[in-house]
C-alpha positions in Angstrom: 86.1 28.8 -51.4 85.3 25.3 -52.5 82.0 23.4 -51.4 83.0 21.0 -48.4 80.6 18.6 -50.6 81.2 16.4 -53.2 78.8 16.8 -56.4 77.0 14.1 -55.6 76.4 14.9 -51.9 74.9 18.3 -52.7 73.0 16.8 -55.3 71.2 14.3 -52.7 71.1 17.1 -50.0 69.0 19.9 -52.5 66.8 17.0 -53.8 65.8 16.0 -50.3 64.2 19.5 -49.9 60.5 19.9 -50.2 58.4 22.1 -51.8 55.0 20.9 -49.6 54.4 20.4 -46.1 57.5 21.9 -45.3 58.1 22.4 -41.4 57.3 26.6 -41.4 53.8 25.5 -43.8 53.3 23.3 -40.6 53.7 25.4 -37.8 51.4 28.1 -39.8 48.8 25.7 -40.5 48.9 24.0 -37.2 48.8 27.9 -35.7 45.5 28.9 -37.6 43.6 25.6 -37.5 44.1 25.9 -33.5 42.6 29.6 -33.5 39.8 28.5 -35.7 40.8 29.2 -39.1 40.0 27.1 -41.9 41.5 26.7 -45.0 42.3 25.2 -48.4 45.9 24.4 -49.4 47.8 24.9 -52.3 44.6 25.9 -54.4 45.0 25.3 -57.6 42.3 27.7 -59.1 44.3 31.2 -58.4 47.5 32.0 -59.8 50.3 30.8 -57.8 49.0 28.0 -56.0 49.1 29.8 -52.7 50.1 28.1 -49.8 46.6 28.8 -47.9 43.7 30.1 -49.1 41.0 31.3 -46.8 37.8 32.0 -49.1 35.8 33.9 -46.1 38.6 36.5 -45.6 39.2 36.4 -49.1 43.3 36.2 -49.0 46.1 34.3 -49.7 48.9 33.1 -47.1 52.3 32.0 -48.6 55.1 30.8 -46.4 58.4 31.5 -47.9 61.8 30.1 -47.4 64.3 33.1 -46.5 66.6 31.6 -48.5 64.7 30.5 -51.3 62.6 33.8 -51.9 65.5 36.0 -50.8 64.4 37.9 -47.5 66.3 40.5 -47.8 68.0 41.2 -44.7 67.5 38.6 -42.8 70.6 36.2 -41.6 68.7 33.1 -43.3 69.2 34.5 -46.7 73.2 33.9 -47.5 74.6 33.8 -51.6 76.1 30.4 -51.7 79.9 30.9 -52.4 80.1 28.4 -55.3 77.6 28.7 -58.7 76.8 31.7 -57.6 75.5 32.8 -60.7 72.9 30.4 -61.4 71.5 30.7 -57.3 71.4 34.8 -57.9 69.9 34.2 -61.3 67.3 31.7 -59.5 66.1 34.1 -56.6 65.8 37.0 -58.6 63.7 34.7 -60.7 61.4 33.4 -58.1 61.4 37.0 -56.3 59.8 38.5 -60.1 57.2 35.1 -59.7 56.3 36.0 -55.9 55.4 39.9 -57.1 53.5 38.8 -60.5 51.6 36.3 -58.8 50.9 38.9 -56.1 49.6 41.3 -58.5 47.4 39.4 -60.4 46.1 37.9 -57.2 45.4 41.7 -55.7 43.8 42.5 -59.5 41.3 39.9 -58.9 40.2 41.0 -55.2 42.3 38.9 -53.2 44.4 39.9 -50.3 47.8 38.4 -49.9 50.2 37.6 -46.8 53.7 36.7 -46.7 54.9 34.7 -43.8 58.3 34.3 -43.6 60.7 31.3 -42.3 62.2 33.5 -39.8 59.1 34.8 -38.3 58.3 31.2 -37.5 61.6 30.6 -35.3 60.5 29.9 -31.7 61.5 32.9 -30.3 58.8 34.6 -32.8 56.3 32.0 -33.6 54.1 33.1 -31.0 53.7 36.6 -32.0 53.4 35.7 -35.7 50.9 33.7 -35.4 48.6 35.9 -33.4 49.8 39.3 -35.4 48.7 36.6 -38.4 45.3 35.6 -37.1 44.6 39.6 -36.2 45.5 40.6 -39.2 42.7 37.4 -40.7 40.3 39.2 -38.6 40.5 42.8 -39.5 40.4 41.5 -43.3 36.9 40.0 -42.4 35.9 42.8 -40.3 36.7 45.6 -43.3 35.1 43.0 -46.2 31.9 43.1 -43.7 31.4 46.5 -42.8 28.0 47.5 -41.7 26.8 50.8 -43.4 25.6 53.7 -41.0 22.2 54.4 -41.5 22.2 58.6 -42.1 19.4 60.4 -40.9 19.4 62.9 -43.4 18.9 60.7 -46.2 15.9 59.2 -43.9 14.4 63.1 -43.7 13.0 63.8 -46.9 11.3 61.0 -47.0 9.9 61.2 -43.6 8.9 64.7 -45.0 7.2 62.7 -48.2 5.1 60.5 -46.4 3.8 63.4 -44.4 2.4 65.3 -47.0 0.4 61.9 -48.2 
């Protein structure tokens, strides 16, 4: 099958896309911010540049592109039918980035969240976002875990302080 495009045309379509403030980074941002999040975007000083960074829950949000990131799966991900090669070649590529980023973000005691495109369709947005912002709040909950205090640690010293 032959692209219904002209070179030229599908030149100026795929260098219209963005790579920032994209409509799905929007609706995520937009989401939090409203629920009291706050964050830093595309932070330069960890691996990756996430998307969001939230430094009191300690994690990292990126919003992917179905297509771009290959979601395996889902209906947004489709192999265009002409250079296939190169767009196979270029989301394996930026699949093997998403996972070594990932990793050397989890090494340094980061958590990290993939939101994707199709989660943020309207029939979903709303229980994204919320699964999104519990999710935020277990993080902080676990990373700020009050310690039991054990009475039978407490004994022997109640024992010692007799015997003074």
């Amino acid at each position: 099958m032959t692209d219904i495009q002209t070179p030229l045309q599908r030149h100026n379509t795929m260098s219209a896309i963005r790579g920032k403030n994209t409509k799905p980074e929007m609706i995520v941002r937009r989401g939090l911010w409203k629920r009291g999040f706050r964050y830093r975007l595309n932070y330069k000083r960890l691996p990756g540049h996430p998307d969001l960074v939230l430094r009191k829950y300690k994690t990292c949000i990126f919003i992917n592109g179905c297509f771009w990131h290959g979601h395996e799966g889902c209906k947004y991900y489709t192999i265009p039918k002409t250079n296939t090669v190169f767009w196979v070649s270029k989301v394996k590529r930026n699949k093997e980035r998403d996972e070594r980023v990932k990793h050397q973000l989890n090494a340094m005691g980061w958590n990290c969240i993939t939101v994707w495109e199709c989660e943020l369709k309207p029939a979903k947005r709303e229980a994204t976002l919320q699964s999104l912002a519990f999710t935020l709040n277990e993080i902080f909950l676990n990373n700020h875990k009050v310690i039991p205090y054990k009475e039978q640690e407490a004994a022997p010293l109640l024992a010692a302080e007799e015997m003074i």
